[in-house]
LOBA-209971 format. One line per field, with one value per residue (C-alpha): x, y, z; residue in one letter. Coordinates in Angstrom, 1 decimal, padded with zeros to 4 digits, always signed. Layout:
LOBA-209971
xx	[X|...]
yy	[Y|...]
zz	[Z|...]
residuo	[A|...]
***
This chain:
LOBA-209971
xx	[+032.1|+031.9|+032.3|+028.5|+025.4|+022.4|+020.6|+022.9|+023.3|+019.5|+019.0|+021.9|+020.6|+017.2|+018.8|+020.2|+017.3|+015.0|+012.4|+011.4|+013.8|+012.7|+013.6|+010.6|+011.2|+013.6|+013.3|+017.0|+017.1|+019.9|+020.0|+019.1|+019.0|+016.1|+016.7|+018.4|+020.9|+022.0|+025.4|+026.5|+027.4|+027.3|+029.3|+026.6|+023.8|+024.9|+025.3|+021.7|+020.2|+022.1|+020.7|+017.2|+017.5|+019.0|+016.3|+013.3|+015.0|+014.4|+011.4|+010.0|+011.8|+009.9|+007.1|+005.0|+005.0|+001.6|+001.1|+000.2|-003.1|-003.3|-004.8|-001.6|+001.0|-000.6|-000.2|+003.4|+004.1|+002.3|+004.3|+007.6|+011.1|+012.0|+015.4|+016.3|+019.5|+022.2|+021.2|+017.9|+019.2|+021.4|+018.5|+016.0|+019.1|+020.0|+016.7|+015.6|+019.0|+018.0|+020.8|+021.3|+019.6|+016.4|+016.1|+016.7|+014.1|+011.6|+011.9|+011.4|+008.4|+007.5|+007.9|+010.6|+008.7|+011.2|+008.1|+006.5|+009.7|+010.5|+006.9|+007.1|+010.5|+009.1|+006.3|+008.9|+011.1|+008.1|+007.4|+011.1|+010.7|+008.0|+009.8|+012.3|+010.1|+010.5|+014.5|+015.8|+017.0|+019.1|+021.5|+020.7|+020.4|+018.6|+018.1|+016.1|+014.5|+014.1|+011.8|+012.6|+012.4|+012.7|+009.2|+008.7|+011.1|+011.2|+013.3|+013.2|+015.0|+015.4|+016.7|+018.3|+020.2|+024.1|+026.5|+027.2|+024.1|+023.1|+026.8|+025.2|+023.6|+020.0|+019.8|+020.6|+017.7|+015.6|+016.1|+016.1|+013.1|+011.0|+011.7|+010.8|+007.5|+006.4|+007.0|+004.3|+001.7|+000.3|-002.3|+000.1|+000.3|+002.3|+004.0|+001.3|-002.5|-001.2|+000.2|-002.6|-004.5|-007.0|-008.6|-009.4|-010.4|-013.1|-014.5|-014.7|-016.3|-018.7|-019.6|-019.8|-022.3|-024.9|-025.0|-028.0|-027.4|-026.1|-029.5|-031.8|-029.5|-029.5|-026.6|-024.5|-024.2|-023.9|-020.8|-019.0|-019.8|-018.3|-015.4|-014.5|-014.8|-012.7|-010.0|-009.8|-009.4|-006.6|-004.8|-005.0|-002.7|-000.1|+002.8|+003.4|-000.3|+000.3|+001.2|+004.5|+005.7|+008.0|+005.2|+001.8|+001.6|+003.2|+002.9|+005.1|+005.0|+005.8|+008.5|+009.9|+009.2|+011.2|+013.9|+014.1|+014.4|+017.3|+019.3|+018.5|+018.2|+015.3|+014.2|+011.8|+011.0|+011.6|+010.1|+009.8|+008.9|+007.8|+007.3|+005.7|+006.6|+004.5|+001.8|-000.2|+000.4|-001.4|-000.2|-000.9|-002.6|-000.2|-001.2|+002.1|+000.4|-002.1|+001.0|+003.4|-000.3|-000.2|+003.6|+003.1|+000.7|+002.2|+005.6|+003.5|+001.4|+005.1|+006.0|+003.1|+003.4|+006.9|+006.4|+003.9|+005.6|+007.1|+011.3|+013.3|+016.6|+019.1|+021.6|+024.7|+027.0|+025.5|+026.0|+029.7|+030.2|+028.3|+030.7|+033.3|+033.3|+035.1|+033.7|+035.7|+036.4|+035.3|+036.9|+035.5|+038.0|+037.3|+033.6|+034.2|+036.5|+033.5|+030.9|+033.1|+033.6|+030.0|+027.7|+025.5|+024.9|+026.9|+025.2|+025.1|+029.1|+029.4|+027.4|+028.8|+032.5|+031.2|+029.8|+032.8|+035.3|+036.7|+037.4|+036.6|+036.9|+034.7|+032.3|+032.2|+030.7|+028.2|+026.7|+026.6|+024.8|+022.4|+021.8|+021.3|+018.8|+016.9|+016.9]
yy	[+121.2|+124.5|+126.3|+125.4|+125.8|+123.2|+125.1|+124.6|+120.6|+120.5|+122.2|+119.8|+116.7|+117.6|+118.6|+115.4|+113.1|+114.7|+115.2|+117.9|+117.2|+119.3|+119.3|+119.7|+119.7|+118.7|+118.6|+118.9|+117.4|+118.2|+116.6|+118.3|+121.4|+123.5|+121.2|+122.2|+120.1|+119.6|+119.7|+116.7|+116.5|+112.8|+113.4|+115.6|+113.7|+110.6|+112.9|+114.1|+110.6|+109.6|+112.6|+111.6|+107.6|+108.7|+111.0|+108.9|+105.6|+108.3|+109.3|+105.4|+104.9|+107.8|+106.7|+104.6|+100.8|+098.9|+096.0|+093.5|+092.0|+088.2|+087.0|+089.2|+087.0|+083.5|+083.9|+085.2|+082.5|+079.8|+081.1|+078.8|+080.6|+079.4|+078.3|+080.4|+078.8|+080.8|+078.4|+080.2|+083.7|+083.4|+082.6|+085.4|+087.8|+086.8|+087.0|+090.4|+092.3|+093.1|+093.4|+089.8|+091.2|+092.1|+089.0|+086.8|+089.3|+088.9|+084.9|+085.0|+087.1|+084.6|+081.3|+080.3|+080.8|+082.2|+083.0|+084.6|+086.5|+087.8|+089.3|+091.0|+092.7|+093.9|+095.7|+096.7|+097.8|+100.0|+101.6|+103.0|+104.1|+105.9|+107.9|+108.8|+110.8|+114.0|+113.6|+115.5|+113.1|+116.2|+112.9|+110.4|+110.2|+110.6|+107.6|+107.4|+104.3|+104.4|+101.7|+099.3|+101.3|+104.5|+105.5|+106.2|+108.0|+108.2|+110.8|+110.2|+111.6|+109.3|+110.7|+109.6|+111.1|+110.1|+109.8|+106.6|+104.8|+106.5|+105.2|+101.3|+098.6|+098.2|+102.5|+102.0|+098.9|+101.3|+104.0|+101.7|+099.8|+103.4|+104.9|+101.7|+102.0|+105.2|+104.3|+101.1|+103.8|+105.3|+107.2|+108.8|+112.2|+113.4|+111.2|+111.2|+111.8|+114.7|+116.1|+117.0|+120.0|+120.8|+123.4|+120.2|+118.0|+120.8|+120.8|+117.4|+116.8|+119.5|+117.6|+114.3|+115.6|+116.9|+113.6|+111.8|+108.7|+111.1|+113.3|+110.3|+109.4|+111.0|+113.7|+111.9|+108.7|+110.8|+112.7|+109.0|+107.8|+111.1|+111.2|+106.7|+108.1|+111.1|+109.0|+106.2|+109.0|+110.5|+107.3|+106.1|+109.1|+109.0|+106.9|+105.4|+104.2|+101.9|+098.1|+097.7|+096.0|+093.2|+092.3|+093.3|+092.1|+096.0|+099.5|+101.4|+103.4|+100.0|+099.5|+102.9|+101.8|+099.0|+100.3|+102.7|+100.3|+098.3|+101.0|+103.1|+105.9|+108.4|+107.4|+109.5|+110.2|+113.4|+114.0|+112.4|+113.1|+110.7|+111.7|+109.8|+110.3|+112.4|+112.4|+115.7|+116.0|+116.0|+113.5|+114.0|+110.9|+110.5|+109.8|+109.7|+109.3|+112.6|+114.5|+113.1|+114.4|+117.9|+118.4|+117.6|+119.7|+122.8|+122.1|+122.1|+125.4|+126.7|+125.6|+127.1|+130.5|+130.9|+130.3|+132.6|+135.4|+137.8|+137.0|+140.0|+140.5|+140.2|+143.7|+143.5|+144.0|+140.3|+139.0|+140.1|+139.1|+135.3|+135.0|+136.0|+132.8|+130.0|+126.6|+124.7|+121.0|+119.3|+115.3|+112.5|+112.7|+116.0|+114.8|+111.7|+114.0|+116.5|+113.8|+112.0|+114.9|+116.1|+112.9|+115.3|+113.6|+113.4|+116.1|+118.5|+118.0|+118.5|+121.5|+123.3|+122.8|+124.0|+127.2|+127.7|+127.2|+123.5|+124.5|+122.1|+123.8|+126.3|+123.8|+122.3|+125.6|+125.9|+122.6|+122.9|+126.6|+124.7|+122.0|+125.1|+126.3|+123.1|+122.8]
zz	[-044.0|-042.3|-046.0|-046.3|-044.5|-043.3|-045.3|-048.8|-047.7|-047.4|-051.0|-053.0|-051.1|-052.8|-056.1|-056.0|-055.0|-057.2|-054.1|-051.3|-048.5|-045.0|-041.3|-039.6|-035.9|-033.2|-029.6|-027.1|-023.6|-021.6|-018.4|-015.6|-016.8|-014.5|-011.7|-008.2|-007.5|-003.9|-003.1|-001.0|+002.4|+003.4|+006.7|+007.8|+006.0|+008.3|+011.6|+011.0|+010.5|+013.3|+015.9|+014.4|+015.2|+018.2|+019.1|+017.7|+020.3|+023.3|+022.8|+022.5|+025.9|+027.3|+026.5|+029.2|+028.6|+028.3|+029.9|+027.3|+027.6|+028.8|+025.0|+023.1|+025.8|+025.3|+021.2|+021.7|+024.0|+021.6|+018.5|+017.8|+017.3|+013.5|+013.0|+009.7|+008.0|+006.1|+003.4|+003.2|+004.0|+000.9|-001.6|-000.3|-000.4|-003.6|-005.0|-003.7|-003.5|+000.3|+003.2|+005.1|+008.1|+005.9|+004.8|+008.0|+009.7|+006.5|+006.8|+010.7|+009.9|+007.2|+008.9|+006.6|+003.6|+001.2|-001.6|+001.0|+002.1|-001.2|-001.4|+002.6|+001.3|-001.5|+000.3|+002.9|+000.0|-001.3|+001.8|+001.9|-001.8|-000.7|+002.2|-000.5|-002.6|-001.0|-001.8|-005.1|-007.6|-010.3|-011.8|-014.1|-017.7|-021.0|-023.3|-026.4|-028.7|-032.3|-033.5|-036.4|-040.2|-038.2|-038.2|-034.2|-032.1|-028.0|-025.8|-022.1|-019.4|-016.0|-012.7|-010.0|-007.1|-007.7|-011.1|-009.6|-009.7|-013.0|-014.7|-013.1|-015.6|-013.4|-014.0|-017.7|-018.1|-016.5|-018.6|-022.1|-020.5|-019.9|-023.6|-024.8|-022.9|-024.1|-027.7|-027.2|-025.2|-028.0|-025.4|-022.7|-022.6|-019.1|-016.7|-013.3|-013.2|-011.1|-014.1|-016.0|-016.0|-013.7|-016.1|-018.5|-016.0|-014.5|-017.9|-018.7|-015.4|-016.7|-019.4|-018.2|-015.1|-018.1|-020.4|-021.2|-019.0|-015.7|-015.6|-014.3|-011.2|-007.9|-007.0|-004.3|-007.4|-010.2|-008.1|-007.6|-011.1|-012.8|-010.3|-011.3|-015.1|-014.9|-013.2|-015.1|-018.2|-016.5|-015.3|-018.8|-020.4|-017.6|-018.2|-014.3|-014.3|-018.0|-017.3|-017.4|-020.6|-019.5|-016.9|-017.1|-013.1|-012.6|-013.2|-014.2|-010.8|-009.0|-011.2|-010.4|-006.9|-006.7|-008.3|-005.7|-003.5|-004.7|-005.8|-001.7|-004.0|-005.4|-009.0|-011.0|-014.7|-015.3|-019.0|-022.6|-025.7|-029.0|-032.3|-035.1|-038.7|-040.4|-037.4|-038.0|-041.7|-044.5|-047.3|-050.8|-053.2|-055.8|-059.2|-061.3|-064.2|-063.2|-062.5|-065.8|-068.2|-066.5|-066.5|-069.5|-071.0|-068.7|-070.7|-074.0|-072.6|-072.3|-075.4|-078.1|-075.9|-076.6|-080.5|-080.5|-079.0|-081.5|-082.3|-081.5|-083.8|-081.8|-082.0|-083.7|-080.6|-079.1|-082.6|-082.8|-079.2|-080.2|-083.5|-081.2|-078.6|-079.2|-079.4|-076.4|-077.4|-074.0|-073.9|-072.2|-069.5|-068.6|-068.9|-066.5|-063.9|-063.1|-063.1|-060.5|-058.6|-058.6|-058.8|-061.5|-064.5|-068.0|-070.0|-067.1|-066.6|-070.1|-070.4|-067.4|-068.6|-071.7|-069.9|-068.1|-070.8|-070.1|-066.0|-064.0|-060.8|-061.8|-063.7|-060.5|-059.0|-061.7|-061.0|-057.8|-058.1|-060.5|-058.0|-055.5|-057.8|-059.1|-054.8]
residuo	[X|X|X|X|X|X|X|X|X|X|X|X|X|X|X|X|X|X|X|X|X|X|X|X|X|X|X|X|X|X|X|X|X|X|X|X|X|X|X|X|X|X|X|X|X|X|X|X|X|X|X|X|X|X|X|X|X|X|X|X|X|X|X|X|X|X|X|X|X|X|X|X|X|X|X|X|X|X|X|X|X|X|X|X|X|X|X|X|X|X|X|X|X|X|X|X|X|X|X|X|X|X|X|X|X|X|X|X|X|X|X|X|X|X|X|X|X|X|X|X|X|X|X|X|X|X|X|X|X|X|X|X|X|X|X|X|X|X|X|X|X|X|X|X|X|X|X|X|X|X|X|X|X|X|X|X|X|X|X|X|X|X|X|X|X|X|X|X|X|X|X|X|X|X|X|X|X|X|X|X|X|X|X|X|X|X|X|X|X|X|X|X|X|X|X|X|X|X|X|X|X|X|X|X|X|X|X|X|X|X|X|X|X|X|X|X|X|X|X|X|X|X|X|X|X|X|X|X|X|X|X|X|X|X|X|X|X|X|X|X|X|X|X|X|X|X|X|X|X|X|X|X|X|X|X|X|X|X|X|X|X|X|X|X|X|X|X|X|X|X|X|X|X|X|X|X|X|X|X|X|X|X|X|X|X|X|X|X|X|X|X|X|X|X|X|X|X|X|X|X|X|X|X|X|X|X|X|X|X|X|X|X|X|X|X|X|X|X|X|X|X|X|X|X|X|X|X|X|X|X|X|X|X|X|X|X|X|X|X|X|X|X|X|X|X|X|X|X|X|X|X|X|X|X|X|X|X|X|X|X|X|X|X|X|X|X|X|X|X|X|X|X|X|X|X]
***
């Protein structure tokens, strides 16, 4: 309704429940925003990984073959080729998402062991999330979690490096998954240790160095002890060093890790923010039957004041003007047709049409300047 404001809906939805109804704060996150994004060249992006393969498989053949020692031939000799079956290819592959050649390279590594497979992919897998890192990821997507009766909120912004993988269902897990996190870490505070600020930790390492149990051990200990203390403070506030919450096996950061892997693209959480109903405010006891005795008496304080004060007559122009107005005979139907209009209640309707001489259009602008007021 662009005729009114947030302001006026704020003041009639007060009016109307009878209680102080606020807005208190709000926090936007559109994606991406402050980022550089990349623009995308993948025929070039392939040309240069090419020339850098290409380069990389000279320079090993320029380099000057050892002879391997005698012990290093007889173990290479003694070690049996393993005959690796599609059958097993298939059920690494489809365990670990990993190309076919990955996984026939990871069982010949393996000895056939497909448990042990799965667990030398994933380590490969992490290595190339790592290399990714440096890669800017300006895509993705924000997702939010509101916990059951509405009392816990969570904001987070997840980003990867193409629309395409963020429009996929593992990116959108990931993303419900991670708000879901920071709502059950009641402790983080940024997402990496590497986020926090130096100027706190200096001073908390301050402190720490001068406590009671520090002062009786020697320098060089007191240095390690103060350094394992300050980290595990800072790991504990950052999101990617939590446990993850559908298995406490993982971090966070390993989670973000492998899904870096899978998906061959960078993932990283950009930012978040939770807020908790009423966190930081004061509430108020109520005692209803406190605040019914000192309405009470205030009204009756009211009351005795205005009898005491002295009754002015009133001039003859406002009598003649007072004789002068018609009584208006308001029906029940013009009653029931404000009161459905309005939502105000029966006397109200009646009085305002009263007020306004049996218009309901215009009673309905009366109540609702009351309601405005009452707001």
């Amino acid at each position: 309704d662009n005729a009114k404001t947030v302001e006026d809906v704020i003041k009639e939805v007060t009016a109307e429940l009878g209680e102080k109804i606020s807005i208190r704060r709000f926090v936007k996150y559109t994606l991406g925003e402050g980022m550089e994004k990349r623009e995308e060249d993948f025929a070039a992006e392939v040309e240069a990984q090419t020339k850098a393969l290409k380069a990389e498989s000279d320079a090993k053949k320029a380099e000057p073959k050892e002879e391997p020692k005698e012990e290093e031939q007889k173990e290479e000799t003694a070690k049996p080729t393993i005959a690796i079956t599609a059958k097993q290819v298939k059920e690494v592959r489809d365990k670990s998402g990993a190309g076919m050649m990955d996984c026939k390279k990871a069982l010949g590594e393996c000895d056939g062991n497909a448990e042990e497979a799965l667990i030398w992919l994933r380590k490969k897998g992490i290595a190339s999330a790592d290399k990714k890192a440096s890669r800017i990821a300006a895509e993705g997507a924000v997702g939010s979690y509101i916990h059951a009766g509405a009392r816990l909120g969570v904001l987070v912004e997840v980003n990867c490096e193409t629309d395409f993988v963020a429009r996929g269902d593992r990116f959108k897990a990931l993303i419900a998954d991670m708000a879901m996190q920071v709502a059950a870490c009641p402790d983080i505070e940024y997402i990496s240790p590497d986020d926090v600020d130096p100027a706190m930790v200096a001073a908390e390492r301050e402190v720490q160095m001068k406590m009671e149990d520090m002062l009786s051990k020697p320098e060089n200990i007191r240095e390690k002890i103060v350094q394992g203390r300050l980290d595990k403070m800072v790991n504990e506030k950052a999101l990617l060093k939590q446990d993850f919450i559908r298995d406490n096996a993982k971090t966070v950061e390993d989670v973000i890790k492998e899904v870096t892997a899978e998906l061959g693209e960078k993932i990283s959480i950009r930012r978040f923010v939770k807020y908790t109903l009423g966190e930081g405010m004061e509430k108020r006891e109520e005692d209803f039957a406190a605040e019914v005795e000192a309405q009470t008496k205030a009204l009756k304080a009211e009351s005795d004041a205005k009898k005491a004060e002295p009754k002015e007559e009133p001039k003859e122009e406002e009598q003649k003007e007072e004789t002068a107005k018609p009584t208006i005979a308001i029906t029940a139907k013009q009653v029931k047709e404000v009161r459905d209009k309005s939502g105000a209640g029966m006397m109200d309707c009646k009085k305002a049409l009263g007020e306004c001489d049996g218009n309901a259009e215009e009673a309905l602008i009366w109540l609702r300047k009351k309601g405005i007021a009452s707001a």
